[in-house]
Steps between C-alpha positions, in 0.01 A plus 500: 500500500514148514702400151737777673547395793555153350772664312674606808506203668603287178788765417626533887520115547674461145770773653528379773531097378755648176699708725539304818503221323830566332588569843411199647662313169815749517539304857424145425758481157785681721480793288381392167281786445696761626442856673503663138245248418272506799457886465437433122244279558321762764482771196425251207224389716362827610529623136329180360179574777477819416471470116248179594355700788517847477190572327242343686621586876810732395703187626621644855618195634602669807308673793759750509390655156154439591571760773676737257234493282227531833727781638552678129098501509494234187312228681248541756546311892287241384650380231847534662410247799341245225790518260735466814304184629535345162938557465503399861321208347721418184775523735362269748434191256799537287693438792283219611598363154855546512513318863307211322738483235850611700394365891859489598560869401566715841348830399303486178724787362335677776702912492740494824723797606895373435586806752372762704091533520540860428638468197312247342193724595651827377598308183181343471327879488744608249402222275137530520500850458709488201277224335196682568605812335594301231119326515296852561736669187403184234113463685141639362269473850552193674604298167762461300600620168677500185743236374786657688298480851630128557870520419516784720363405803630143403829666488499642781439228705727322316792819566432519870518115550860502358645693708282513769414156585799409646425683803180559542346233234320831320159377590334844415133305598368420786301180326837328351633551893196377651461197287801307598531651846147378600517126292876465638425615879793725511323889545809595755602813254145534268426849671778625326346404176178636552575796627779608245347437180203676651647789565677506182199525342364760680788677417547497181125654430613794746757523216357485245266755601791744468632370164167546344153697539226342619327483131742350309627266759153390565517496887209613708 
């Protein structure tokens, strides 16, 4: 449990400091990176964990899934909580790092609505469920596999945060929210990115129930 939940928390913070790094970046060089190139960076990144990750913890990286997987009957409570604690973690001291290294920066690439609550929290659902259809289709219990498993949950993330992120910053995690919201001291909207992905996940294992039996989709 331990080298696994050391995975978690070394493949959330390297996420989180990638992807809202080029974020932060994106913002300091007036655009240098681009929106194309932020979002790339969120699914090379997730991809790159999850080939590093994915088969000692099943590379999660996101409470969100952890609940899918709790809900779907892959992981038991316990583990769920621990393996939360340690993304919440990652999260939390990447963007300690990127405030050492960017103190000017206003938000940390922290995920802000650009309109109406509502949608940014229906769209946040949408986008977690989808992604954790795609995760419970390409998973084996509560890790990983195949070569395929990372480039398509990496690009996935990487999909949604194209055209997505413009207005609701496609956080799909609770963890990659938390992290700058927490470090930065701006939580105002953060509800909306808890509960969303949250109950995307849920979702998408109600789903998936109906696409496939119980034995071959290997839900509880």
């Amino acid at each position: 449990m331990r080298s696994r939940l050391v995975a978690e928390f070394l493949g959330t913070f390297f996420l989180v400091f990638a992807g809202t790094g080029a974020v932060v970046v994106n913002a300091q060089t007036d655009g240098a990176v681009t929106h194309v190139g932020v979002a790339l960076t969120f699914g090379l990144v997730v991809m790159s964990m999850i080939f590093a990750l994915g088969d000692v913890s099943g590379a999660h990286l996101n409470p969100a899934v952890s609940i899918g997987f709790w809900v779907a009957g892959r992981m038991p409570a316990r583990e769920l909580v621990l393996y939360a604690v340690a993304q919440v973690g990652g999260a939390l001291a990447a963007s300690g790092v990127l405030r050492g290294l960017f103190p000017e920066s206003p938000t940390l690439g922290e995920t802000l609505p650009s309109g109406a609550l509502g949608q940014s929290l229906v769209l946040e659902a949408f986008l977690t469920m989808m992604l954790m259809l795609v995760i419970l289709a390409v998973s084996s219990g509560s890790r990983e596999k195949g070569v395929l498993a990372g480039i398509a949950i990496g690009g996935v993330v990487g999909l949604e945060a194209l055209f997505a992120g413009p207005i609701s910053g496609a956080s799909m995690n609770p963890a990659r929210s938390l992290g700058p919201a927490l470090v930065g001291g701006q939580s105002m909207h953060l509800w909306v990115y808890l509960l969303g992905p949250i109950a995307g996940a849920i979702a998408a294992v109600m789903a998936f129930r109906l696409l496939r039996p119980s034995g071959a989709a290997g839900l509880a």
